[in-house]
C-alpha positions in Angstrom: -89.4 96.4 -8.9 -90.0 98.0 -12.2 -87.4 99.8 -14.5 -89.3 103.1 -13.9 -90.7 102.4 -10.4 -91.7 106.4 -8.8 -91.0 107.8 -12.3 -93.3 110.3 -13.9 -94.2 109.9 -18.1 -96.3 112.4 -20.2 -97.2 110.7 -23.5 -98.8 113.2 -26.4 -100.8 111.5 -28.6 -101.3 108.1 -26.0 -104.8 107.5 -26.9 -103.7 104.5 -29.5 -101.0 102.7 -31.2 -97.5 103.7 -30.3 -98.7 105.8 -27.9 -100.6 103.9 -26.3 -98.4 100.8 -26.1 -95.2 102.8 -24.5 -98.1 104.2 -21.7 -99.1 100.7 -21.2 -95.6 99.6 -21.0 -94.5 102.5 -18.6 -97.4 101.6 -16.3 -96.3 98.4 -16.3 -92.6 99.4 -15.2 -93.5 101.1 -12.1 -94.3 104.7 -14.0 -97.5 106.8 -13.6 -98.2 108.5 -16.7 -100.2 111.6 -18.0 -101.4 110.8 -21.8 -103.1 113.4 -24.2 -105.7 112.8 -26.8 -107.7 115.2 -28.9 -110.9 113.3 -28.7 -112.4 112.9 -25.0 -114.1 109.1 -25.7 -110.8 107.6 -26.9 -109.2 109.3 -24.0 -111.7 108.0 -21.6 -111.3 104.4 -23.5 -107.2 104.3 -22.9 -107.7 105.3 -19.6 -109.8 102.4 -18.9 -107.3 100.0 -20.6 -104.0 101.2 -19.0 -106.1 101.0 -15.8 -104.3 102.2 -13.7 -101.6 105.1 -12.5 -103.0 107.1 -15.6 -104.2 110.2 -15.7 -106.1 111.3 -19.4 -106.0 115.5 -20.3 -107.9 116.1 -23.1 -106.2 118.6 -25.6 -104.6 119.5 -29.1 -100.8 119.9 -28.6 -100.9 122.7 -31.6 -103.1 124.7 -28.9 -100.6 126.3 -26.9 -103.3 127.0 -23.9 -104.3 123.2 -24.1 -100.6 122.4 -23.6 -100.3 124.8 -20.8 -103.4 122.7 -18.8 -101.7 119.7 -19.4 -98.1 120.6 -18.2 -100.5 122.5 -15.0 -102.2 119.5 -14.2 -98.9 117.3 -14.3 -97.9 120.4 -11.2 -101.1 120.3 -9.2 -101.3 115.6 -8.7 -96.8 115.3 -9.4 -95.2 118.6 -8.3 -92.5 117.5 -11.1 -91.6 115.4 -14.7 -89.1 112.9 -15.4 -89.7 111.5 -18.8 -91.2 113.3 -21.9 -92.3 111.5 -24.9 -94.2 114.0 -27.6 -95.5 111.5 -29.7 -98.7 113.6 -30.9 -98.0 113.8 -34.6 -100.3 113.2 -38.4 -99.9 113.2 -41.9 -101.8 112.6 -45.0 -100.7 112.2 -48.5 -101.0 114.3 -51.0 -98.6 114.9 -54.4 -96.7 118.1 -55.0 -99.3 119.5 -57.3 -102.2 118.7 -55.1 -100.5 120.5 -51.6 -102.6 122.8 -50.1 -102.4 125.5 -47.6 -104.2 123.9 -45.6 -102.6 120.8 -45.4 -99.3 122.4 -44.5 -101.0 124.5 -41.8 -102.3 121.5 -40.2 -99.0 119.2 -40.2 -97.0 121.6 -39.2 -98.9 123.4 -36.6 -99.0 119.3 -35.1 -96.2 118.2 -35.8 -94.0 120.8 -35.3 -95.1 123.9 -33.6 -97.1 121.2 -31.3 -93.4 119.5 -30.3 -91.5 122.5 -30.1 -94.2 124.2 -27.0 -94.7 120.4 -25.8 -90.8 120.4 -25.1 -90.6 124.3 -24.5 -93.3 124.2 -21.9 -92.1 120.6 -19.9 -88.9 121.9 -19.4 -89.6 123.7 -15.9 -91.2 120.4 -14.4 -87.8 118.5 -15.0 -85.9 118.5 -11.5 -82.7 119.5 -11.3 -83.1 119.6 -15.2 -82.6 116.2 -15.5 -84.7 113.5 -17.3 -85.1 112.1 -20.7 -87.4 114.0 -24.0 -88.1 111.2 -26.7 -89.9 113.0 -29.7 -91.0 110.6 -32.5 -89.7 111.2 -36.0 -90.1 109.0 -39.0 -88.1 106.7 -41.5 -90.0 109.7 -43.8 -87.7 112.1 -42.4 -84.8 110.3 -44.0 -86.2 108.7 -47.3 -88.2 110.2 -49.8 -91.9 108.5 -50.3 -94.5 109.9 -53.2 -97.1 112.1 -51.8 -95.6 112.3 -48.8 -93.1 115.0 -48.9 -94.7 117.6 -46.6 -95.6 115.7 -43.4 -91.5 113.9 -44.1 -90.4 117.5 -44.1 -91.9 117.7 -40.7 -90.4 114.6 -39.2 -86.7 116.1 -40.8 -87.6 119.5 -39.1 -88.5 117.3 -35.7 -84.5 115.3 -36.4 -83.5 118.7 -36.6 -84.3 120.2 -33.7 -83.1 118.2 -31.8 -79.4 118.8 -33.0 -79.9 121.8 -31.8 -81.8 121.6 -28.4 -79.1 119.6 -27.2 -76.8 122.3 -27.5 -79.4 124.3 -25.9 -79.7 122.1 -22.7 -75.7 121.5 -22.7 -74.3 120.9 -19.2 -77.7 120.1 -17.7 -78.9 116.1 -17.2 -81.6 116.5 -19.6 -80.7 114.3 -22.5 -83.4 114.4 -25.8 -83.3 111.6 -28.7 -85.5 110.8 -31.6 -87.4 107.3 -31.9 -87.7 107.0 -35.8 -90.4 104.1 -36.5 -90.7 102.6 -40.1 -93.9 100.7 -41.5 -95.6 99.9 -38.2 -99.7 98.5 -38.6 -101.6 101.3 -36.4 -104.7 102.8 -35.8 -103.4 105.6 -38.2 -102.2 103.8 -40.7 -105.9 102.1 -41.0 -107.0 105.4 -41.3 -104.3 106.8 -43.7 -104.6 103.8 -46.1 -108.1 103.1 -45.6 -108.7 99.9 -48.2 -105.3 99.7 -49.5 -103.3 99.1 -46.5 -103.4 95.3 -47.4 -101.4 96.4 -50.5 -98.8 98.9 -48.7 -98.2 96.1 -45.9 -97.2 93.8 -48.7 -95.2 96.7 -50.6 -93.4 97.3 -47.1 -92.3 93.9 -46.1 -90.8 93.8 -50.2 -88.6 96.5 -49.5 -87.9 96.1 -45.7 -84.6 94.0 -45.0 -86.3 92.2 -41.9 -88.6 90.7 -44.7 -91.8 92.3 -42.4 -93.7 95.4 -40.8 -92.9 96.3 -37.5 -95.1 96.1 -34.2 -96.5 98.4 -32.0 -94.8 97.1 -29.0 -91.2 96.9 -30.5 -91.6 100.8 -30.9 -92.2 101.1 -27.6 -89.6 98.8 -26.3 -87.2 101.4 -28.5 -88.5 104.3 -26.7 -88.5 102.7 -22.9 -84.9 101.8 -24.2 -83.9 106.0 -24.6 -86.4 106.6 -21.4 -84.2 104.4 -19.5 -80.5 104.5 -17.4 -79.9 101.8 -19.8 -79.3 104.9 -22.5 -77.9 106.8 -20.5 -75.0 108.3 -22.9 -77.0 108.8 -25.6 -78.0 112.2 -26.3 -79.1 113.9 -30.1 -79.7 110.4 -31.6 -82.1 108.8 -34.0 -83.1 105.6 -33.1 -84.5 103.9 -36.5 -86.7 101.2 -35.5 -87.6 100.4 -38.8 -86.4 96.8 -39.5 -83.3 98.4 -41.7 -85.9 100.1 -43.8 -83.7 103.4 -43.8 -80.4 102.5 -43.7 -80.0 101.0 -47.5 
């Protein structure tokens, strides 16, 4: 038997890296899990990989109607949610002078109006309001990095919330915790760094007490961790998986 045997997961942003690896993970527990990707062929391609108990819904969580035909779908094949983990996020560097409208509008919208309807609009598929939210924040919500000050405003709004939510949801059996990953080699990090993610690895495991990046799969083990009974007095916490990155 699995730890989440009969459980039901929606992943945001499950098409790739730590996404992808706590779907994977889930499935492999016993779960059956709804994932979300903007682009249809990666969609399509992590549906093939999981393999199985997986159902792919195309959509972009800052599209409040796209988030409404994925929570709809989750009724119509489950009837009902037990775990939530809004994952969907971005970022992209740029230094105070060079900030744009733009690429405010586009973090935020993501990575924060995105998680506040993604939770918002879950909550009536919890039964008996209980279950587990997971949202992912970011060691860049604690410590300041260079050029990256307005998506690590957005993972400290993302901590944030959650202070609150909790108080929100008080007396109910919903519980809703932060998974805050440090350096971790992804998909979006090839693309964030392009050519000079050789160089930020090396940076990283110089200034990480662990002496090394972290892996996709230790992420997810950190979130199956808060998904789990195993967690099941933690409520309103950050969980840094970051290899002590952000606690010196």
């Amino acid at each position: 038997m699995g730890k989440f045997d009969g459980k039901v997961v929606v992943i945001t942003g499950g098409t790739s890296g730590i996404g992808l690896a706590s779907a994977q993970q889930f499935v492999q527990e016993g779960a059956y899990v709804f994932i979300t990707g903007r682009r249809q062929h990666e969609l399509d391609e992590a549906v093939a990989l999981i393999g199985r108990n997986v159902t792919g819904v195309q959509g972009d969580i800052s599209k409040l109607e796209d988030l409404d035909r994925l929570f709809e779908t989750v009724k119509q094949e489950k009837g009902h949610l037990d775990i939530l983990f809004a994952n969907a996020g971005l970022g992209s560097f740029l230094p105070l002078s060079d900030i744009t409208e733009a690429q405010y509008d586009t973090t935020f919208d993501v990575n924060v109006k995105g998680t506040i309807f993604t939770v918002q609009k879950a909550l009536p598929l919890f039964p008996d309001q209980k279950g587990s939210i997971i949202l992912t924040g970011s060691t860049a919500g604690t410590m300041g990095i260079p050029a990256f000050s307005v998506y690590g405003a957005s993972k400290a709004a993302i901590r944030q919330l959650v202070r609150s939510w909790i108080l929100d949801v008080k007396g109910t059996g919903l519980r809703i915790n932060v998974v805050s990953p440090g350096s971790v080699v992804t998909p979006a990090y090839t693309e964030l760094f392009g050519t000079a993610l050789d160089q930020f690895l090396e940076q990283s495991k110089q200034e990480i007490p662990m002496g090394r990046v972290g892996e996709m799969q230790e992420i997810a083990n950190a979130v199956m961790f808060l998904a789990s009974d195993d967690s099941s007095y933690l409520n309103g916490i950050e969980l840094f998986a970051d290899g002590g990155a952000a606690q010196i």
